[in-house]
N, C-alpha and C positions, 0 to 999 in steps of 0.2 A: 639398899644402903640408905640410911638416914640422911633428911636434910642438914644435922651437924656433923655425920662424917663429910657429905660434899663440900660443905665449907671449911672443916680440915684439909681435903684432898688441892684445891684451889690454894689455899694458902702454901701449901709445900712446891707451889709450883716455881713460883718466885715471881718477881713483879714484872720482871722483865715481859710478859705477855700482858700486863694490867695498860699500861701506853698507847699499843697501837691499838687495842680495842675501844681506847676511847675515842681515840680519835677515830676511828671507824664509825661510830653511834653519833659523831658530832656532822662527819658525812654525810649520814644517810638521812640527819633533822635538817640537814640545808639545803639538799635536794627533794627532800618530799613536802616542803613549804613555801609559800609566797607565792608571786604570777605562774600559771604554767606555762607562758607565754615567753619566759624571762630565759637568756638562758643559760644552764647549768653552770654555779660558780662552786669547785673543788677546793677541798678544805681540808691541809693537814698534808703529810709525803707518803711514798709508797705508793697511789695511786699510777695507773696510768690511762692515756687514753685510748677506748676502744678501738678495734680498726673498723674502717670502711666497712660498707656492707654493699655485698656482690651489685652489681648493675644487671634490673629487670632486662630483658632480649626483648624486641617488637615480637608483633603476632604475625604469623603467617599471609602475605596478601592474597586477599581472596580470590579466585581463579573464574574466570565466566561460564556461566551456566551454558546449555543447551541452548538451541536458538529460542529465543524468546522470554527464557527465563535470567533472571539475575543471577552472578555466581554468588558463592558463600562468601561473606567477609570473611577477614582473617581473627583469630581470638587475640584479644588485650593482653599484653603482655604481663604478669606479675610484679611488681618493684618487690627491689630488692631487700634485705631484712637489715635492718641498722644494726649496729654494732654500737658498743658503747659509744657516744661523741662520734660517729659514723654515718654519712648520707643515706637516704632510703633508695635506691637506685629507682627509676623511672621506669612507669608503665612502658609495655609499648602501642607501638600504636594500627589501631583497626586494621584490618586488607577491606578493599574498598569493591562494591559490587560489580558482578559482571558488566557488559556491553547486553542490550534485551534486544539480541537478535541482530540479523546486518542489515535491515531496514524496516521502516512502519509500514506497516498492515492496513486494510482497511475492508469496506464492503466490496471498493471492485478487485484491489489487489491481496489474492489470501496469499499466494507464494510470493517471497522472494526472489525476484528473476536472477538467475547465475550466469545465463548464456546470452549470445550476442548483442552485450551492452554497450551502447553507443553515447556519445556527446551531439555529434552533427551526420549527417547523410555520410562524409566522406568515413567515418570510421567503418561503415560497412564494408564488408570484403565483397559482396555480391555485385552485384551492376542489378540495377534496376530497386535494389533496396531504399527503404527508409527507414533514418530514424524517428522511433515513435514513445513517447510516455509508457510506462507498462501501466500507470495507477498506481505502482510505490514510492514510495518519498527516503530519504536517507533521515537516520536523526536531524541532522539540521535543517530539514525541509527540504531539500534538493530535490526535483522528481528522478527517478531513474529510467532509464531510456532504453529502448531494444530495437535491434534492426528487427522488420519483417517487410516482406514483398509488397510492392503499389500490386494498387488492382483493380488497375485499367483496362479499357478492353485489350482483345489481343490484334495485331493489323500488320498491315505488311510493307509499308512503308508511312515515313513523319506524313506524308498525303492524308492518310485517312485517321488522325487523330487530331482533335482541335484546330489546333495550325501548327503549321513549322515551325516559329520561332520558337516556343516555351516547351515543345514536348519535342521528342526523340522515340522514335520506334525502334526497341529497343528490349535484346532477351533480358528477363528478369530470374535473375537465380540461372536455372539448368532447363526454367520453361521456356515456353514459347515466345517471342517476344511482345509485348503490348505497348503500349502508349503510356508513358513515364512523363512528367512534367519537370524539366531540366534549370528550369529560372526561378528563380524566389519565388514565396507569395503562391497565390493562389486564387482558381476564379470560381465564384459564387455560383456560376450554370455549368460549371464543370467540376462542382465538387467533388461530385462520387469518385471521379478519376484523380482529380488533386490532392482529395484527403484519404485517408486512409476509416476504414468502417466506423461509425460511431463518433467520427469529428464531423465540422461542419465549416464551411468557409464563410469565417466574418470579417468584414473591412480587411482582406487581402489577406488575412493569418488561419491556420485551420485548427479550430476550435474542439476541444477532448467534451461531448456531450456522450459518451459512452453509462450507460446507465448500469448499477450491478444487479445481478439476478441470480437466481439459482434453478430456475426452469421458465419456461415460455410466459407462464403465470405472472412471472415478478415485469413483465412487460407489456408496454401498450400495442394496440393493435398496428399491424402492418411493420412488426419489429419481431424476431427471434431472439432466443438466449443462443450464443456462441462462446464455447469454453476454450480459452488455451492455456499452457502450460502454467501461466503465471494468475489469471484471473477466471473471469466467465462476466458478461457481458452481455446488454442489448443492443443489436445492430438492425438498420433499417432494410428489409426485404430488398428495397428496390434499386441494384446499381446496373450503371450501364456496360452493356457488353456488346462482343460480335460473337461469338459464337459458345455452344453448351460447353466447352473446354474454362471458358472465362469463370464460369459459377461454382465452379469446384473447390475445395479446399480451404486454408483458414480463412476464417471470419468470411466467408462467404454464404451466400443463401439460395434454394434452389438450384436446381439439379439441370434446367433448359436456361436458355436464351429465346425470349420471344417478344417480338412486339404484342405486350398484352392488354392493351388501351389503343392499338391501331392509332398509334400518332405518326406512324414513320421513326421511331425509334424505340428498340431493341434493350429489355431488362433481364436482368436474372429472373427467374420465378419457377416454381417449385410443382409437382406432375400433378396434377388431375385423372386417372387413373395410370395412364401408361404414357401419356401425354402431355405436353407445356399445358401450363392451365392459363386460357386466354377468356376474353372477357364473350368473344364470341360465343366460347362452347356452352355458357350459361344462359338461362332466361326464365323468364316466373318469378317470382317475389326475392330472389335469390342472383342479383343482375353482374355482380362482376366477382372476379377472383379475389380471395382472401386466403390472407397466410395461413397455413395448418399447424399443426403443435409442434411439429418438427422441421425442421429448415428444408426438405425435402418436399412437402408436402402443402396442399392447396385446397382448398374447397370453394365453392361455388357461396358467396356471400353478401351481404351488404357494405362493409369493409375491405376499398382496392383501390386501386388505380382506375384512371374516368378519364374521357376525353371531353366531356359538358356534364353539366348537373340532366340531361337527358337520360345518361347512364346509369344514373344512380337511382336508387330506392323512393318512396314518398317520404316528404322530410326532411333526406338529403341534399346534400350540396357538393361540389366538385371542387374542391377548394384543394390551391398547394402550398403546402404546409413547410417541403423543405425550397430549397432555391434552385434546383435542378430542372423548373423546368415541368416536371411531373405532377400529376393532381391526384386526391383521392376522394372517394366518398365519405364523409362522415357527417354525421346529423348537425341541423344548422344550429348556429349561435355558439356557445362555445366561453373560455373565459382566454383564450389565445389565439391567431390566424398565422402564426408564422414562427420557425422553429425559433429566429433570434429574440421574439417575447419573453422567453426563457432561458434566464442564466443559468447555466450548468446544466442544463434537462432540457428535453425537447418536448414541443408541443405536437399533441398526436390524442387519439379517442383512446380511453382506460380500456385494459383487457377485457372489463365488463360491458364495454358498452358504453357509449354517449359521447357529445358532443366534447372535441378537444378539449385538453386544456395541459398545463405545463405538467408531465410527468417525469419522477424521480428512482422509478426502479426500486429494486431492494433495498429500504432502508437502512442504514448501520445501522447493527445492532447497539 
């Protein structure tokens, strides 16, 4: 068709269509011009205004991961699509990350403790329990606590534990009964029985000096690595007992009972062949008992327990290092003489050898 038939065809239409088109064309020049910011002024009848456009949904809240990891947030919701003169509906909004894990981590605590977790002594069900720090902390720092057994010697009446008043002879768990400390607080020469392994008794309170490790290696001498459920740990060889039944079991070290410094009192310590290893069965360059790579075990060393610097090697000195009372060998000088020199760590000779000084265990990674 020619451009003057189309303009034939349009004319026979009648004019009645020529009106609203123009005003249509005067429409669409007054919304496509001026501020874009302005907003839309309609021009002319027939029009109307667009509807609403639908409302964007939030996103999905994100759900918590695994222990340790974050969950996924949830995805952004889309806003909605306008409509002529219609709102853009609203995003929605993020799902927020998981919880990382039900407590913090560290070098001594890898697990999570789940089981008998205490606030004070009395939430133990046991008789003879304590509550003790595991080494994890809650998000907001809180420490988390676990009952596990004192582990004092074992005796047969309040007579033969410190004194009557502060201890109680007393079955611990479904064992035999020991000597329990029933009064606040805690005494500095009777630590080993007051604190629990790897604490230490400072001005009356028993002090978490627990070191982290991953084998005997990450510890100084006259200390073992001891793992339980919740961590792994350096604990000091030498606590007091009455009999081989006392050395047995968690966080304890050596296999006998024996007075092995000949003071008149009685320690854990670990066999020299089939034997408690005592300082007598040794002699030659090689003078008293040192701890062996496994909490069982002993060898004839320059590293032990000493009743005088007599005992000890050329060099040495007999020097005590915790407050119990006990002394040991290690090379003189030193950059510490006593475990409370050292915040958080205790002062002891490095698995390699040499005169004390404040040791820290298995670094955090």
């Amino acid at each position: 068709m020619s451009q003057i038939d189309r303009t034939r065809l349009i004319g026979a239409r009648g004019a009645n269509i020529v009106a609203p088109a123009s005003a249509l064309l005067l429409l669409t020049l007054t919304v496509s011009c001026g501020d874009p910011d302005a907003p839309p002024v309609y021009i002319g009848t027939g029009g109307t205004g667009g509807s609403g456009g639908s409302i964007g949904t939030g996103g999905n809240v994100g759900t918590g991961g695994t222990v340790g990891t974050g969950g996924t947030g949830g995805m952004i919701g889309a806003g909605g699509t306008a409509g002529m003169g219609g709102v853009s509906g609203t995003g929605g909004i993020g799902g927020s990350g998981g919880s990382v894990g039900p407590c913090v981590t560290n070098a001594l605590c890898h697990t999570c403790p789940s089981s008998s977790l205490c606030d004070t002594d009395g939430d133990c069900s046991f008789s003879g329990y304590v509550c003790v720090a595991s080494g994890c902390e809650t998000h907001q720092g809180a420490p988390i606590k676990q009952c596990q057994p004192s582990r004092g010697p074992s005796c047969a009446n309040d007579d033969e534990c410190p004194n009557p008043s502060d201890y109680d002879c007393m079955p611990v768990g479904a064992s035999a009964e020991r000597c329990v400390r029933v009064t606040p607080g805690c005494d500095a020469a009777a630590e080993s029985i007051d604190c629990p392994p790897g604490f230490s008794c400072d001005n009356g309170a028993c002090v978490d000096r627990r070191l982290p490790c991953d084998s005997y290696l990450d510890c100084p001498k006259s200390h073992v690595c001891v793992t339980t459920p919740s961590s792994s740990y350096c604990v000091r060889t030498h606590r007091t007992c009455s009999e081989d039944t006392d050395c047995g079991g968690f966080a304890a070290v050596g296999s006998f009972c024996a007075d092995v410094d000949d003071d008149g009192v009685k320690e854990c310590v670990g066999a020299l062949g089939s034997q408690a290893c005592v300082n007598n069965s040794c002699n030659g360059g090689s003078p008293v008992c040192e701890s062996g790579a496994a909490p069982s075990s002993a060898l004839c060393g320059d590293y032990g327990l000493c009743f005088d610097s007599s005992d000890c090697d050329t060099d040495f000195s007999c020097v005590g290092l915790w407050q119990d009372g006990r002394r040991e060998c290690v090379p003189a000088g030193g950059t510490c003489g006593h475990v409370t020199d050292c915040p958080q760590q205790v002062c002891a000779a490095p698995r390699n050898g040499g005169p004390p000084r404040c040791q820290a265990g298995k670094e955090a990674m």
